[in-house]
N, CA, C and O atoms as a GROMACS GRO file, in nm:
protein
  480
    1UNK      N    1  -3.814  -0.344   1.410
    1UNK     CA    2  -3.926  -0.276   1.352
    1UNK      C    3  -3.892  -0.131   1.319
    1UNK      O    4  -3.947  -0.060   1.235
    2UNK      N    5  -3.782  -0.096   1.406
    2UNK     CA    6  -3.756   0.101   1.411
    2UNK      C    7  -3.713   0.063   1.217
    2UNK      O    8  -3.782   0.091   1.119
    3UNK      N    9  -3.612   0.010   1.220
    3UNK     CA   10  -3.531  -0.010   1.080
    3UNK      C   11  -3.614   0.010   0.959
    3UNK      O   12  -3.585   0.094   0.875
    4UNK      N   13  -3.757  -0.095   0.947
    4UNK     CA   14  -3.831  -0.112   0.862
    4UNK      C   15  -3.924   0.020   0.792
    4UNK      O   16  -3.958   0.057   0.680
    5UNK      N   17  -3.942   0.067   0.951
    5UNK     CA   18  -4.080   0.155   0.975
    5UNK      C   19  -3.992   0.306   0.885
    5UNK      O   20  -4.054   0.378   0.805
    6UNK      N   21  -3.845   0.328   0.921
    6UNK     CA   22  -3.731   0.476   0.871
    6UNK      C   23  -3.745   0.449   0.710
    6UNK      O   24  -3.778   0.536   0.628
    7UNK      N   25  -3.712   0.303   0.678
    7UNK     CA   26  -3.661   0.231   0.564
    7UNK      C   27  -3.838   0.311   0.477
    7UNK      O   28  -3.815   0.358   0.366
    8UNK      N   29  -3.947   0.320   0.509
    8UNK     CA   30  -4.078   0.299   0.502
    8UNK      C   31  -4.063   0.472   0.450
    8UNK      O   32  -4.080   0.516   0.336
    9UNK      N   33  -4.030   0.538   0.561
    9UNK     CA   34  -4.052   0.709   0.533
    9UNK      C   35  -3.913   0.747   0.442
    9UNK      O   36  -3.914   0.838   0.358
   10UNK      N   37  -3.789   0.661   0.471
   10UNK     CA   38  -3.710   0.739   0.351
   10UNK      C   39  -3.777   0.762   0.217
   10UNK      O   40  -3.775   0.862   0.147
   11UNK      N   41  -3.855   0.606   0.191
   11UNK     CA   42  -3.890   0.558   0.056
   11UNK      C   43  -3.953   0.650   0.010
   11UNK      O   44  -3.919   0.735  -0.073
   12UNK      N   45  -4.124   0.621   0.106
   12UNK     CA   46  -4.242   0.723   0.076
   12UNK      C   47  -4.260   0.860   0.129
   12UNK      O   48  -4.330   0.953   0.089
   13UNK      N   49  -4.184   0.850   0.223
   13UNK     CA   50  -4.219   1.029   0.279
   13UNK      C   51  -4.112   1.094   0.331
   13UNK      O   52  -4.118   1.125   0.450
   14UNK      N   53  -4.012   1.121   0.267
   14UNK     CA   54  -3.882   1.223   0.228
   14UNK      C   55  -3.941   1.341   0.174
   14UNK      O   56  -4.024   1.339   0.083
   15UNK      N   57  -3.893   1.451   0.233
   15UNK     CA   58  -3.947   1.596   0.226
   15UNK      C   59  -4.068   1.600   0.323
   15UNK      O   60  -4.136   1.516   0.382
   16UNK      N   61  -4.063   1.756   0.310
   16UNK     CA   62  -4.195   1.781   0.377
   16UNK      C   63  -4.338   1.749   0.245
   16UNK      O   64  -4.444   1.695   0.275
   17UNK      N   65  -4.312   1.785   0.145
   17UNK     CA   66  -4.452   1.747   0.037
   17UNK      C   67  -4.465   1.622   0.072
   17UNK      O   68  -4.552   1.592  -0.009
   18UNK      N   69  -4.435   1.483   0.157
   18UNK     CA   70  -4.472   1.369   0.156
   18UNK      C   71  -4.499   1.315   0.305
   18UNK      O   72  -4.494   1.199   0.344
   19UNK      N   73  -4.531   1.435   0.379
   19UNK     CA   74  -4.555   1.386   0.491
   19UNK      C   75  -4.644   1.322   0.546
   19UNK      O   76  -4.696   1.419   0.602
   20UNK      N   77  -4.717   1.223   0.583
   20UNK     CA   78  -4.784   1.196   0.640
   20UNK      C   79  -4.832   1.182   0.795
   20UNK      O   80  -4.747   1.216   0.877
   21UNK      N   81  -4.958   1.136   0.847
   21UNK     CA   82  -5.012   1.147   0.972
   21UNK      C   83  -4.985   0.998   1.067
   21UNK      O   84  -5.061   0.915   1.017
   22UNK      N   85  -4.941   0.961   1.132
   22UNK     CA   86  -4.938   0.852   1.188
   22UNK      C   87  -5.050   0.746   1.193
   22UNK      O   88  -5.038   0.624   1.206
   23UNK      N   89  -5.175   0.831   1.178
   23UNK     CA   90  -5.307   0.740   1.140
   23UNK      C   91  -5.295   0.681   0.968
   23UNK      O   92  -5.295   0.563   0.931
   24UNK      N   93  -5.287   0.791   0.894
   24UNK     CA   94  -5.251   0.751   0.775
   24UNK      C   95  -5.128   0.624   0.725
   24UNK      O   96  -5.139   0.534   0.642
   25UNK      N   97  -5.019   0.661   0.809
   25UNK     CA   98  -4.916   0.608   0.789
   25UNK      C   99  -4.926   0.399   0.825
   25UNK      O  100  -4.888   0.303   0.758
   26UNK      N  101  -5.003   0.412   0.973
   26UNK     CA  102  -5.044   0.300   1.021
   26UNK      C  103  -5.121   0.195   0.897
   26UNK      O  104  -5.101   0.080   0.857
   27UNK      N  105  -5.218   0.306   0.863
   27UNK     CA  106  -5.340   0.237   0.763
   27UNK      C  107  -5.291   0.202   0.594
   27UNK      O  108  -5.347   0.126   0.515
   28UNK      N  109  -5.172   0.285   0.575
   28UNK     CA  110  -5.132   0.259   0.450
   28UNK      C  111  -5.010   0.169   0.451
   28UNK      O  112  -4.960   0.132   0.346
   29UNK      N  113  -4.967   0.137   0.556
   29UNK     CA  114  -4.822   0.082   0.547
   29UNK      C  115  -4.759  -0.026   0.611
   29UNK      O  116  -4.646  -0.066   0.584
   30UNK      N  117  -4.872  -0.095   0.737
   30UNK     CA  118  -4.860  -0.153   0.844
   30UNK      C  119  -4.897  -0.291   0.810
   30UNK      O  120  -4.874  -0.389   0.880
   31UNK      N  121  -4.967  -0.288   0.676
   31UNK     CA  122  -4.986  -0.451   0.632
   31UNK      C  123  -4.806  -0.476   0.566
   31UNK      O  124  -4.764  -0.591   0.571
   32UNK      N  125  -4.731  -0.386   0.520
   32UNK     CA  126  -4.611  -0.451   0.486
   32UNK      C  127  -4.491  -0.520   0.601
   32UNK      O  128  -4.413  -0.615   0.599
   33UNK      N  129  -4.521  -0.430   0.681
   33UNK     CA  130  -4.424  -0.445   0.752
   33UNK      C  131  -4.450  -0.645   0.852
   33UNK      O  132  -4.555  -0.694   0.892
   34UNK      N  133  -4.360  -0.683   0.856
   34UNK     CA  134  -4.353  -0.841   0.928
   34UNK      C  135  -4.395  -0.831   1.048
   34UNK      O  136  -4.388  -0.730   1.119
   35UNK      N  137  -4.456  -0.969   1.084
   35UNK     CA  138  -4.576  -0.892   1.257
   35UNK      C  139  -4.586  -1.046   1.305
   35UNK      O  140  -4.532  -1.155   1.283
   36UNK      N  141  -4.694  -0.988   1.387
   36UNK     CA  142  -4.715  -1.127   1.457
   36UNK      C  143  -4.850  -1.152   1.456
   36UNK      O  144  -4.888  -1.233   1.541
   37UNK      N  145  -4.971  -1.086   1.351
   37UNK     CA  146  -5.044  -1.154   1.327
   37UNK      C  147  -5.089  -1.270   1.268
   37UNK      O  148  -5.006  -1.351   1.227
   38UNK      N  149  -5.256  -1.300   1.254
   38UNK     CA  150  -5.284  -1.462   1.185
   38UNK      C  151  -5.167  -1.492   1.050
   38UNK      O  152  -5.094  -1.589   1.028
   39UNK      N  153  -5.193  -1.346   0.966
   39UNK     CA  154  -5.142  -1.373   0.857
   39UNK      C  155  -5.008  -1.349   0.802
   39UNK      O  156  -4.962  -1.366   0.688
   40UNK      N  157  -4.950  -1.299   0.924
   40UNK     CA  158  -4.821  -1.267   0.881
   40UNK      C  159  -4.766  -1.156   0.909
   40UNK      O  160  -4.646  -1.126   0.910
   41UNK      N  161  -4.903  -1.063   0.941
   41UNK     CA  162  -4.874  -0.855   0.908
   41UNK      C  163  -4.892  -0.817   1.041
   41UNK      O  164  -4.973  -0.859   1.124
   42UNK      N  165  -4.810  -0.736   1.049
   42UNK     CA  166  -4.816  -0.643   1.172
   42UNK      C  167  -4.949  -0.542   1.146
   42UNK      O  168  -4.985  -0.459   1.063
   43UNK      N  169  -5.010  -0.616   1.298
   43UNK     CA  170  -5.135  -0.504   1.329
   43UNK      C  171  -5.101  -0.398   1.433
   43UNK      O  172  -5.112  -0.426   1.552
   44UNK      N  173  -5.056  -0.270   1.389
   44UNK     CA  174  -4.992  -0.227   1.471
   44UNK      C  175  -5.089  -0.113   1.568
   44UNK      O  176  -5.183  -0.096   1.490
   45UNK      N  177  -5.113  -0.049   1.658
   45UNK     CA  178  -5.191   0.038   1.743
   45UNK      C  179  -5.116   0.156   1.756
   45UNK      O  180  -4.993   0.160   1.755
   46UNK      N  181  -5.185   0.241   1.767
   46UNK     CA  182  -5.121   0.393   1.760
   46UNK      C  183  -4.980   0.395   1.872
   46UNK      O  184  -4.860   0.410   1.846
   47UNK      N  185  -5.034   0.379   1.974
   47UNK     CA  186  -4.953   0.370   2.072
   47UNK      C  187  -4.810   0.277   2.044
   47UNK      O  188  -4.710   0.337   2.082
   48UNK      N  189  -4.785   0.147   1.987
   48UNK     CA  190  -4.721   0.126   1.966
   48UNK      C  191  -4.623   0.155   1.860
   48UNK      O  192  -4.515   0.098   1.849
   49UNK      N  193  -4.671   0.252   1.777
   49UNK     CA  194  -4.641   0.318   1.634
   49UNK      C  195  -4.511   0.447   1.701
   49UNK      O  196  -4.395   0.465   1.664
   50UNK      N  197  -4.610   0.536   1.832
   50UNK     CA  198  -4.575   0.616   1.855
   50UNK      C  199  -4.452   0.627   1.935
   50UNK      O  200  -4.388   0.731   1.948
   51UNK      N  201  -4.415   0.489   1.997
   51UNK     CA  202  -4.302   0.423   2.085
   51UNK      C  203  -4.212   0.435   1.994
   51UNK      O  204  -4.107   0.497   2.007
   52UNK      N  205  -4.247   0.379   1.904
   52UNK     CA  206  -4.128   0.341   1.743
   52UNK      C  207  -4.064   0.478   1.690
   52UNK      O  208  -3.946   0.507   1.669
   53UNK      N  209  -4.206   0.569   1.671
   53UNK     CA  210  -4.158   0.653   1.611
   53UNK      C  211  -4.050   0.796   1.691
   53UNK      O  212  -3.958   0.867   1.650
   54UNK      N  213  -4.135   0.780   1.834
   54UNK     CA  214  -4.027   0.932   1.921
   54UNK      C  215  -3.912   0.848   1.884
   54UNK      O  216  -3.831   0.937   1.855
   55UNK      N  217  -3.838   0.715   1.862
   55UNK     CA  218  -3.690   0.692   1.832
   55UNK      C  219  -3.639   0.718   1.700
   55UNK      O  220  -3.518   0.707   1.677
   56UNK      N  221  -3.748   0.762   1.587
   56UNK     CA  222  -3.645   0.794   1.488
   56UNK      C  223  -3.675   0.983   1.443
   56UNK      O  224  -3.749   1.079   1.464
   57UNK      N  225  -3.539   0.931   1.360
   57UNK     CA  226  -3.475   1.056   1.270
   57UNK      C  227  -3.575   1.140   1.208
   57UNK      O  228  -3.537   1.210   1.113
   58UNK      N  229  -3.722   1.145   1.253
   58UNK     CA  230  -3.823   1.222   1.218
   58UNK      C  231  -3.924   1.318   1.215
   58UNK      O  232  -4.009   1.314   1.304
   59UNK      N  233  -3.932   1.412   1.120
   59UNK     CA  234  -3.994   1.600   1.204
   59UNK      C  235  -4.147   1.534   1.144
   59UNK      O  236  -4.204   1.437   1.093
   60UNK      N  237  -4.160   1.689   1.204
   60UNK     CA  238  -4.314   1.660   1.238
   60UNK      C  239  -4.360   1.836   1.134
   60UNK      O  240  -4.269   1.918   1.132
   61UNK      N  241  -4.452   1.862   1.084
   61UNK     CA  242  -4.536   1.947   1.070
   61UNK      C  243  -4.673   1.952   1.091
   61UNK      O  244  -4.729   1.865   1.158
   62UNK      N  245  -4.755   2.082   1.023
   62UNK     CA  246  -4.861   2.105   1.052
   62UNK      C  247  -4.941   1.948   0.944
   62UNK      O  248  -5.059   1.922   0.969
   63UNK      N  249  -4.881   1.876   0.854
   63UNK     CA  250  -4.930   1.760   0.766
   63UNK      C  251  -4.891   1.628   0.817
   63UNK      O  252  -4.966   1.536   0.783
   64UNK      N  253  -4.803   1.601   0.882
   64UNK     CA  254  -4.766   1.517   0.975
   64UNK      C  255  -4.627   1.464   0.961
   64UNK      O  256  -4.556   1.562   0.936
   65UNK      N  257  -4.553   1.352   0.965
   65UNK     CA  258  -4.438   1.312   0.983
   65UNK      C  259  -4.375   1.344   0.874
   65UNK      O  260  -4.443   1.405   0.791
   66UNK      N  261  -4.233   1.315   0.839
   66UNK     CA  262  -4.182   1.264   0.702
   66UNK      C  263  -3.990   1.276   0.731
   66UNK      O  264  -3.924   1.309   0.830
   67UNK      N  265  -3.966   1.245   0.640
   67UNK     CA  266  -3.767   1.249   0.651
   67UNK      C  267  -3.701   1.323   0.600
   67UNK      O  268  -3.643   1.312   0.492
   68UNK      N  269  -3.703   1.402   0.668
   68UNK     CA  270  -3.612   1.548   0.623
   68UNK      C  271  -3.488   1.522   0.548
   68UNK      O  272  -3.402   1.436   0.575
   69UNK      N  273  -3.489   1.624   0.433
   69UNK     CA  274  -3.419   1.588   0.309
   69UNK      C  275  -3.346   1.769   0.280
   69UNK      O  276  -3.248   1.786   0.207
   70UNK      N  277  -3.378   1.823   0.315
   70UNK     CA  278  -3.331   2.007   0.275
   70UNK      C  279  -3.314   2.080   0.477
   70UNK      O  280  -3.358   2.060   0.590
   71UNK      N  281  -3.239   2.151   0.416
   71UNK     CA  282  -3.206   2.192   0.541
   71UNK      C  283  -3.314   2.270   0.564
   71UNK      O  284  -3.333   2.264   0.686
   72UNK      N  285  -3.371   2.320   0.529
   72UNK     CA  286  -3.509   2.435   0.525
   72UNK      C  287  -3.571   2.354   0.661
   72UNK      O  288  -3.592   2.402   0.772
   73UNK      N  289  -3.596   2.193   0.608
   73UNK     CA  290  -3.674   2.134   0.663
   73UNK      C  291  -3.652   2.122   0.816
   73UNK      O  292  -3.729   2.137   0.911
   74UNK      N  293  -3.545   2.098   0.810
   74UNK     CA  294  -3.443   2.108   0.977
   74UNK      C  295  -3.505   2.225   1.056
   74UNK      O  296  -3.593   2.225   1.142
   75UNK      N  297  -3.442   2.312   1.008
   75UNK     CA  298  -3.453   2.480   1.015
   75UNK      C  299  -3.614   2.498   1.098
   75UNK      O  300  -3.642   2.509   1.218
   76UNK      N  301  -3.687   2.496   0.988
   76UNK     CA  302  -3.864   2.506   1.032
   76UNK      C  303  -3.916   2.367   1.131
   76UNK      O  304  -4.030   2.355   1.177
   77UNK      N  305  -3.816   2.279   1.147
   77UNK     CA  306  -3.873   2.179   1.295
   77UNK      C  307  -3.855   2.207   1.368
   77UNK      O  308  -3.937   2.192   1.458
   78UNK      N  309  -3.701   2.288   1.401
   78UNK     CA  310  -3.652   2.334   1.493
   78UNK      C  311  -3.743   2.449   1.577
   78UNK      O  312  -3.774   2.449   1.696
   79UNK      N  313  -3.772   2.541   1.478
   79UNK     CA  314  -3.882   2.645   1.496
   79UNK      C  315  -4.002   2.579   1.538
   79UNK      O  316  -4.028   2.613   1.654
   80UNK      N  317  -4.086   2.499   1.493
   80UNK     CA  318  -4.205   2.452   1.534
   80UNK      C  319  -4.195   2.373   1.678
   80UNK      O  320  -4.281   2.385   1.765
   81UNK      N  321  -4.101   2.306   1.688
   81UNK     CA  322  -4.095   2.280   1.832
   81UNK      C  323  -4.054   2.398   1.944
   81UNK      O  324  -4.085   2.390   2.062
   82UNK      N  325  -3.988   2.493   1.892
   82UNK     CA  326  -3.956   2.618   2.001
   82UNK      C  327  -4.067   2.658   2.018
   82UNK      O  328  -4.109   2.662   2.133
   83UNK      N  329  -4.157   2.705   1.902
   83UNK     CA  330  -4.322   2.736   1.934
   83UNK      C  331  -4.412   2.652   2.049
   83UNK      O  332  -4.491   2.698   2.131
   84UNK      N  333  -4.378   2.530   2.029
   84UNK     CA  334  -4.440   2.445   2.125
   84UNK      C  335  -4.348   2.476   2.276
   84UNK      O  336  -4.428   2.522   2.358
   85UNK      N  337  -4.276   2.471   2.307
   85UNK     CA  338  -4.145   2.457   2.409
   85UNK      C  339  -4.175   2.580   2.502
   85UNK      O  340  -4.201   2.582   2.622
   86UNK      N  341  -4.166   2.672   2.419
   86UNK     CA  342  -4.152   2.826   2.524
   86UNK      C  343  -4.281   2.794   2.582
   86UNK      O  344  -4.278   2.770   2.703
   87UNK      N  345  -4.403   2.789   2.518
   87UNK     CA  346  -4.534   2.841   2.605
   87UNK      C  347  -4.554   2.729   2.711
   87UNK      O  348  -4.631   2.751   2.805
   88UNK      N  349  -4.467   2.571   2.700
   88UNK     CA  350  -4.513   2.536   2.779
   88UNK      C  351  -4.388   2.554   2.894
   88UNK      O  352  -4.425   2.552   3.012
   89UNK      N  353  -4.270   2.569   2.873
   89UNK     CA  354  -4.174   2.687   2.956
   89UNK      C  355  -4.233   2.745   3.023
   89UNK      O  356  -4.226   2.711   3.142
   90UNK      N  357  -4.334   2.875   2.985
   90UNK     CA  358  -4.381   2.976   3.042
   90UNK      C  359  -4.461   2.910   3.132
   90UNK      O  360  -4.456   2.948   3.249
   91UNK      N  361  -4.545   2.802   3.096
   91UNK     CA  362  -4.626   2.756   3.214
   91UNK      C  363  -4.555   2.679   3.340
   91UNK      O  364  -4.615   2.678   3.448
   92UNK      N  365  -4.465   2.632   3.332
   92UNK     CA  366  -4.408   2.552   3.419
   92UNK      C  367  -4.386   2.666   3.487
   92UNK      O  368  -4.451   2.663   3.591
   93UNK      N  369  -4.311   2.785   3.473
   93UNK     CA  370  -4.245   2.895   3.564
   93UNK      C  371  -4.406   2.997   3.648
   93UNK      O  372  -4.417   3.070   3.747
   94UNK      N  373  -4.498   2.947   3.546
   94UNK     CA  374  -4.638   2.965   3.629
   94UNK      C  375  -4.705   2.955   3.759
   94UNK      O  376  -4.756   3.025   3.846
   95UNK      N  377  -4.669   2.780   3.715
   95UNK     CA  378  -4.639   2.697   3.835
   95UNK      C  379  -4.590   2.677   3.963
   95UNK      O  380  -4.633   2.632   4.070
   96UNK      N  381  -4.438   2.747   3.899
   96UNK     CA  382  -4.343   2.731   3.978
   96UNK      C  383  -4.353   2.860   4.094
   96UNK      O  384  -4.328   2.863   4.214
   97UNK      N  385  -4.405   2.970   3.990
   97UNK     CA  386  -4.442   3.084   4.126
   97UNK      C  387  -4.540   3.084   4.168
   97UNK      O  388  -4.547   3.195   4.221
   98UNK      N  389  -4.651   3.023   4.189
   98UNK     CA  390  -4.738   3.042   4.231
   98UNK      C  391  -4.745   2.935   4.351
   98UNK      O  392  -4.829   2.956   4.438
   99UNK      N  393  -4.661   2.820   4.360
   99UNK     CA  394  -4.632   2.750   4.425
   99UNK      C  395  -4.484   2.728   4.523
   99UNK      O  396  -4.453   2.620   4.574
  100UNK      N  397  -4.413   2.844   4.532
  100UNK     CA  398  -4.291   2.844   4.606
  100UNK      C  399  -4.274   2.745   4.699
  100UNK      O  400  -4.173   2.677   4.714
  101UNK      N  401  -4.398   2.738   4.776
  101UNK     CA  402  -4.381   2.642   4.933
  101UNK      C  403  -4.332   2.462   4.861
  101UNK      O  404  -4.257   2.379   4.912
  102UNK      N  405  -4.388   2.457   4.766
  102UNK     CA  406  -4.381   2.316   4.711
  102UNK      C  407  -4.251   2.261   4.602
  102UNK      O  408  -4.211   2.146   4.582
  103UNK      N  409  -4.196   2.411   4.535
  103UNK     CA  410  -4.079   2.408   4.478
  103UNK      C  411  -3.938   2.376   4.591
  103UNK      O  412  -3.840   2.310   4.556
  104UNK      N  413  -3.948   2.416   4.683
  104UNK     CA  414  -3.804   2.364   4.769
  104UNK      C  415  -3.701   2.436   4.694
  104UNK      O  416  -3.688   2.551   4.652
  105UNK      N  417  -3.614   2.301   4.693
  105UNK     CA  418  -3.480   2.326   4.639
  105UNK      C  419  -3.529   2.378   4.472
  105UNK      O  420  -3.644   2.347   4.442
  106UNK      N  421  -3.483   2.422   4.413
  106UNK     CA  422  -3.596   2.513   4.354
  106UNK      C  423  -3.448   2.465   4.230
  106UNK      O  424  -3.479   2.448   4.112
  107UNK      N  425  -3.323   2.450   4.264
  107UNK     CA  426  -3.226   2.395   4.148
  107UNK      C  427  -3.234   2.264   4.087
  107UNK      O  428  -3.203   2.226   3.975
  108UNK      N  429  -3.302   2.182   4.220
  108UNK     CA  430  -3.353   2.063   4.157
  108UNK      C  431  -3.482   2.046   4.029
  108UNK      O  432  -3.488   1.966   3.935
  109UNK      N  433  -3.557   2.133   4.063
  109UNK     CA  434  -3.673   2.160   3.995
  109UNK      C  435  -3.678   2.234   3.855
  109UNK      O  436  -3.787   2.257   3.802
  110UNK      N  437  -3.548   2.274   3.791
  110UNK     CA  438  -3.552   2.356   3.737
  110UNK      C  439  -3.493   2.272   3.592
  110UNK      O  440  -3.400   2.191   3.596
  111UNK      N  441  -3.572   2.312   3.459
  111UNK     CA  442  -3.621   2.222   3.360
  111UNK      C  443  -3.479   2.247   3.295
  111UNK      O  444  -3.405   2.149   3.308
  112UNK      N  445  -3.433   2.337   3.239
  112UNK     CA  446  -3.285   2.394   3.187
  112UNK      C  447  -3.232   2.436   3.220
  112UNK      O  448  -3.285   2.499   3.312
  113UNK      N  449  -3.067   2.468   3.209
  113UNK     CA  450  -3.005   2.544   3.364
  113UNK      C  451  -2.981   2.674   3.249
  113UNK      O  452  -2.967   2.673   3.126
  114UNK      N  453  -2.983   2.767   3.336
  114UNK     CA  454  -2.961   2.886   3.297
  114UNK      C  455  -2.838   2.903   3.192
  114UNK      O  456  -2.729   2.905   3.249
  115UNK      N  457  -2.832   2.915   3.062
  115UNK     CA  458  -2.705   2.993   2.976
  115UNK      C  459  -2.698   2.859   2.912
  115UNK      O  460  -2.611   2.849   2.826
  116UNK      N  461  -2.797   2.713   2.941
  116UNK     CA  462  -2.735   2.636   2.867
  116UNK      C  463  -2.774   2.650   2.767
  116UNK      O  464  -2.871   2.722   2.741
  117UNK      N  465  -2.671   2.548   2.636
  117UNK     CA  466  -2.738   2.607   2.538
  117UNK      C  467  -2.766   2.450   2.463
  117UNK      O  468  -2.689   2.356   2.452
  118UNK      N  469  -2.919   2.465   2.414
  118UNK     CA  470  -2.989   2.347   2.332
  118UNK      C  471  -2.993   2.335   2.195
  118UNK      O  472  -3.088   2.278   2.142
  119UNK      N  473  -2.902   2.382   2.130
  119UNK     CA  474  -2.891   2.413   1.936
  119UNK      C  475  -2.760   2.353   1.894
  119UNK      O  476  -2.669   2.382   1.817
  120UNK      N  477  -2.796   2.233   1.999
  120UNK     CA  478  -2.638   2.139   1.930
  120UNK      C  479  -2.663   2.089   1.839
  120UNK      O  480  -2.577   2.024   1.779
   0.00000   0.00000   0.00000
């Protein structure tokens, strides 16, 4: 299904101008794909959409999914997820001090190791 569903966004939603929402995407696209309903079509549920989709090759914006085609596009996912990442960073280390007695080993607990680096 991963194959069909990539095969689906190269076609229709390459670039960011063709992105779509996973609700949208479900409702416009989910009668093609092969299933195991009465008639033949995959009735698919968000949840199972969303299993499919954290496995592929696909960014996300403020319009919703699509298959990055320009490096721009790379570039500004990368950014939109650091936006998301740090603040919830900042909260974990919130957490983490305000709760010392429950952190322990405090190396085990710890989300990235210091100097590594994530821009592979």
């Amino acid at each position: 299904m991963r194959k069909e569903i990539l095969q689906l966004y190269k076609k229709y939603h390459s670039g960011k101008e063709n992105a779509i929402t996973r609700h949208e995407f479900i409702e416009k696209h989910s009668w093609i794909l092969p299933g195991r309903g009465d008639l033949g079509l995959w009735f698919m549920t968000d949840r199972e959409f969303r299993n499919i989709y954290s496995q592929l090759p696909i960014v996300t914006c403020d319009k919703g999914g699509f298959y990055p085609i320009r490096k721009e596009e790379i570039l500004e996912y990368r950014d939109y997820l650091r936006k998301k990442a740090i603040p919830l960073f900042e909260r974990w280390n919130r957490v983490r001090a305000a709760h010392p007695d429950l952190v322990g080993n405090e190396k085990q607990l710890e989300l990235f190791e210091v100097g590594e680096s994530h821009d592979r």
